[in-house]
C-alpha positions in Angstrom: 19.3 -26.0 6.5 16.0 -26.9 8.5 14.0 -29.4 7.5 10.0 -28.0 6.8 7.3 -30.4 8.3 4.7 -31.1 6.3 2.2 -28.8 8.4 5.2 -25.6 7.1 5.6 -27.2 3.6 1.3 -26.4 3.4 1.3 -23.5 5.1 3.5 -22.3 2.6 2.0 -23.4 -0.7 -1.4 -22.2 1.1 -0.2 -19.0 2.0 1.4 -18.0 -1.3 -2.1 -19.2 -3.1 -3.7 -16.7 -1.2 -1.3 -13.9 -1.4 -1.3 -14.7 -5.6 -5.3 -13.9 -5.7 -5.9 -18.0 -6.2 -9.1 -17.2 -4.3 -11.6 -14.5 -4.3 -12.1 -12.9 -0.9 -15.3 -14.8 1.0 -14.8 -17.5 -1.3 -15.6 -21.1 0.5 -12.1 -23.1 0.1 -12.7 -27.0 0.1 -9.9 -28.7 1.9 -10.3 -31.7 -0.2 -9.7 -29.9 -3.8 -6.5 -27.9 -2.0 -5.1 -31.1 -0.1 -4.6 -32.3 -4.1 -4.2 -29.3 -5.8 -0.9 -29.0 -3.2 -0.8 -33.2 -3.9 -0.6 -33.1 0.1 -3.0 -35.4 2.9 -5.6 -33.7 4.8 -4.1 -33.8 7.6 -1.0 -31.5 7.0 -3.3 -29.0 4.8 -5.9 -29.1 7.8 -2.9 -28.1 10.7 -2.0 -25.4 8.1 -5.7 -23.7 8.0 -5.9 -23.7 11.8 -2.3 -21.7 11.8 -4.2 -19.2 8.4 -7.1 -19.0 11.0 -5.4 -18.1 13.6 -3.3 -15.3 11.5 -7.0 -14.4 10.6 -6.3 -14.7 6.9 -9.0 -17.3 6.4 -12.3 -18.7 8.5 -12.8 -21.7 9.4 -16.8 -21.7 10.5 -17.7 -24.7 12.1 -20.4 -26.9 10.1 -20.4 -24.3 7.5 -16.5 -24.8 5.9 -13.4 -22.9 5.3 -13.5 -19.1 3.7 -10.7 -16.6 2.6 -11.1 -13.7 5.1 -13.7 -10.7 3.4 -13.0 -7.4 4.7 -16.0 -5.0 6.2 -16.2 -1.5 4.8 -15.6 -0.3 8.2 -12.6 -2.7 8.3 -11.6 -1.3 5.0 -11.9 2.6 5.8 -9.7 2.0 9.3 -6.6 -0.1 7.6 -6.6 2.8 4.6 -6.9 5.3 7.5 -3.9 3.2 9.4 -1.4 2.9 5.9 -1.7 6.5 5.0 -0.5 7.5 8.5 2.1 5.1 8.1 3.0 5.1 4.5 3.2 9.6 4.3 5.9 9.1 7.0 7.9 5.9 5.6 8.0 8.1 2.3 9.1 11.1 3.6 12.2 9.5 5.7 12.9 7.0 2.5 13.3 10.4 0.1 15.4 12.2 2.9 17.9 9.3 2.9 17.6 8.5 -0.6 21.0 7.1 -2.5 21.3 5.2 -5.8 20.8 1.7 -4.0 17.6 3.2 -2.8 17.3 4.2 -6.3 18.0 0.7 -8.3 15.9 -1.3 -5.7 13.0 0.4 -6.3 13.6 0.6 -10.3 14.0 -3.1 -10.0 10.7 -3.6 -8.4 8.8 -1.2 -11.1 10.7 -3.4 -14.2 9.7 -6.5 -12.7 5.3 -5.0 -12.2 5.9 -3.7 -15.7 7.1 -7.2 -17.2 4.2 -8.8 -15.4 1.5 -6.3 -16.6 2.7 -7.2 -20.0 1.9 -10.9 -19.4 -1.2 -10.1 -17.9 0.0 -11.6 -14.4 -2.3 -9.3 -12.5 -1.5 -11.6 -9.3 2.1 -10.8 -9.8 1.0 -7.3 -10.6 -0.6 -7.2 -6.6 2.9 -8.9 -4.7 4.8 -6.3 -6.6 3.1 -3.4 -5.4 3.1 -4.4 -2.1 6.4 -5.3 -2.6 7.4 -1.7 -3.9 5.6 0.0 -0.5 7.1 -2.3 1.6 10.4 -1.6 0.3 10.0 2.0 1.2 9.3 1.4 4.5 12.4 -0.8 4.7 14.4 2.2 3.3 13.4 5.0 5.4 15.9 3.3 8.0 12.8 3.1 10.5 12.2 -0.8 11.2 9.3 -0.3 13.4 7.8 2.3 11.1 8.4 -0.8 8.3 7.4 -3.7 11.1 4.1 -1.9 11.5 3.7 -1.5 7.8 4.3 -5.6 7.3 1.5 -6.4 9.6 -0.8 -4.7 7.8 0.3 -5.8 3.9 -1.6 -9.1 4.4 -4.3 -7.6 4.7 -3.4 -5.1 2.7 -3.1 -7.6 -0.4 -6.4 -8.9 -0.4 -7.9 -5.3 -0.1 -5.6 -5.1 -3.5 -7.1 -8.2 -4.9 -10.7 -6.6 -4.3 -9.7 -3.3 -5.5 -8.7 -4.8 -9.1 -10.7 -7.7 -9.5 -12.5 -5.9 -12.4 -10.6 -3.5 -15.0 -7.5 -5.4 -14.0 -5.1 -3.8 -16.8 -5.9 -0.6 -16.5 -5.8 -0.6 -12.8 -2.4 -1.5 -12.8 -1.8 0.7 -15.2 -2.6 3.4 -13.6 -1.0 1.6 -10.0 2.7 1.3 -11.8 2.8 5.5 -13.2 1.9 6.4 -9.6 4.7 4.5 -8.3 6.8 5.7 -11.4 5.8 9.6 -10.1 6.9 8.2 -6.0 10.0 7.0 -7.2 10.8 10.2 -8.9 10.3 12.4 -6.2 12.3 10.0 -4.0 14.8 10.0 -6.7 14.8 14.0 -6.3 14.9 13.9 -2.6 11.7 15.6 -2.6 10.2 14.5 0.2 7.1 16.7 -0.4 6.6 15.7 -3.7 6.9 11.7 -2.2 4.2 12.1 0.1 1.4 13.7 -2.3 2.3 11.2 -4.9 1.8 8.4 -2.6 -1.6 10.3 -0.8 -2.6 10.5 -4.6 -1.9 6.4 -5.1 -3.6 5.6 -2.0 -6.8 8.2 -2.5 -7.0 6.4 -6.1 -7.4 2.7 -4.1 -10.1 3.9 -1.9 -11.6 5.6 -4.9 -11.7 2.1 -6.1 -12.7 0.1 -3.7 -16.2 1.9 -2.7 -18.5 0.4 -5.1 -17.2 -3.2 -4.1 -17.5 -2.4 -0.2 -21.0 -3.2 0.5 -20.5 -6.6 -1.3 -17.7 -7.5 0.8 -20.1 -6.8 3.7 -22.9 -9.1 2.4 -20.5 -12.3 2.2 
């Protein structure tokens, strides 16, 4: 098994921070207060915010301090614009090729968003849908199709976390009978059916994201 340096062992606790909704998008992050909150030195915790930098899921401004990346309303309307291209087709080949694995993967993902909308985990809520999209892509059997797909879900996540930052519970809600109507169709082998329900699931995040876009462009 490989040993972790510390720069990996921060990276890691850093990253899955970020992906859980720890911090609001533009929000200053004080290396300090996350070096203890991780009970890790600076120096480790710095190494790993030059690597999140570099990914471009945070800023590091000089004289000015550390930020979780905020995401432009044009930057917004092009990645939307990008996953629905993406996601119509990873649908469509996931329902043509659907089986009962296919099947009990993807039930497994809705029982575990639906356990965690009960306990009000709405950052568990988040990983889990972009855990259930990004387990369609895996299943259509297309692995650049699902390779393309990943590179976008970072970004992706935090559009999520600004999407539901208010009205959390109904939100997801609304996010887990979408994916209950995909998985259906995907069940059915309808491959038609799959791609308007997931046009319909991502029309509905657009829908909510507008009134929050020119905030994210003021930060």
């Amino acid at each position: 098994m490989k040993h972790l340096s510390l720069k990996e062992v921060a990276y890691q606790a850093i990253r899955e921070k970020i992906m859980a909704g720890a911090f609001p998008p533009g929000e200053r992050i004080r290396e300090d207060q996350l070096a203890a909150e991780i009970s890790m030195s600076r120096t480790p915790v710095r190494e790993a915010i030059n690597q999140l930098a570099a990914e471009g899921l945070v800023n590091n401004i000089p004289r000015r301090g550390i930020y979780l990346r905020a995401i432009s309303t044009e930057q917004l309307a092009e990645l939307l614009d990008v996953r629905k291209a993406l996601e119509t087709l990873s649908v469509r080949r996931c329902a043509e090729r659907s089986d009962q694995d296919t099947i009990q993967r993807l039930e497994a993902i809705q029982q575990d968003f639906a356990r965690a909308l009960a306990e009000h985990d709405y950052g568990a809520c988040n990983q889990l849908d972009s855990r259930f999209h990004r387990e369609i892509a895996r299943l259509s059997g297309n692995s650049t199709l699902a390779n393309f797909l990943a590179d976008i879900e970072d970004t992706m996540l935090i559009a999520r976390q600004i999407e539901k930052r208010t009205d959390s519970e109904r939100k997801n809600q609304i996010t887990l009978e979408e994916h209950a109507r995909i998985l259906t169709c995907i069940a059915d082998r309808d491959a038609d059916g799959a791609v308007q329900a997931v046009i319909v699931n991502l029309n509905r995040m657009q829908l909510n994201l507008e009134p929050h876009q020119g905030k994210e462009d003021a930060k």
